[in-house]
C-alpha positions in Angstrom: 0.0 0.0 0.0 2.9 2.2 0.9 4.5 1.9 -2.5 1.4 2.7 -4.4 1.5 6.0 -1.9 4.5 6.6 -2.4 4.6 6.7 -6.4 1.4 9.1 -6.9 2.5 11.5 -4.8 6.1 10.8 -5.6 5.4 11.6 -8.9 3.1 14.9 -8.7 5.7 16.5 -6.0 8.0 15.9 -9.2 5.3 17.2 -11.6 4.8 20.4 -9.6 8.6 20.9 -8.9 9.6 21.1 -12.5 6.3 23.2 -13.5 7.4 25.6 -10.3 11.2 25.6 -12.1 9.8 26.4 -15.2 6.7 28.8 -14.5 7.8 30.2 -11.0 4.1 30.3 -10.3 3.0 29.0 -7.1 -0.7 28.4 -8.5 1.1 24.9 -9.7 1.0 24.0 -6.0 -3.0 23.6 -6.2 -2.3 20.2 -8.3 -1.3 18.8 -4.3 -4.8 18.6 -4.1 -5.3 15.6 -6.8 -3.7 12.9 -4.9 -5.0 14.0 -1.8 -8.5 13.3 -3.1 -7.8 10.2 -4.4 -8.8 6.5 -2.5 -6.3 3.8 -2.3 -7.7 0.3 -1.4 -5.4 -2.5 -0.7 -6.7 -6.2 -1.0 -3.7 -8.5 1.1 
């Protein structure tokens, strides 16, 4: 469960650093929001 986690928001906090780099707009930060409304489910 941890890796699957770890890779979404992994991954967007990579998105949103390079469009900060490139934009140096901090409206890219909003995007933080998409994994935190997701649902995970784990069947072990």
């Amino acid at each position: 469960m941890w890796k699957i986690l770890l890779s979404v928001w992994g991954s967007t906090a990579a998105a949103i650093g390079i469009a900060l780099y490139y934009t140096h707009d901090m409206r890219c930060l909003w995007f933080l929001l998409i994994p935190a409304l997701m649902s995970f489910e784990s069947k072990d």
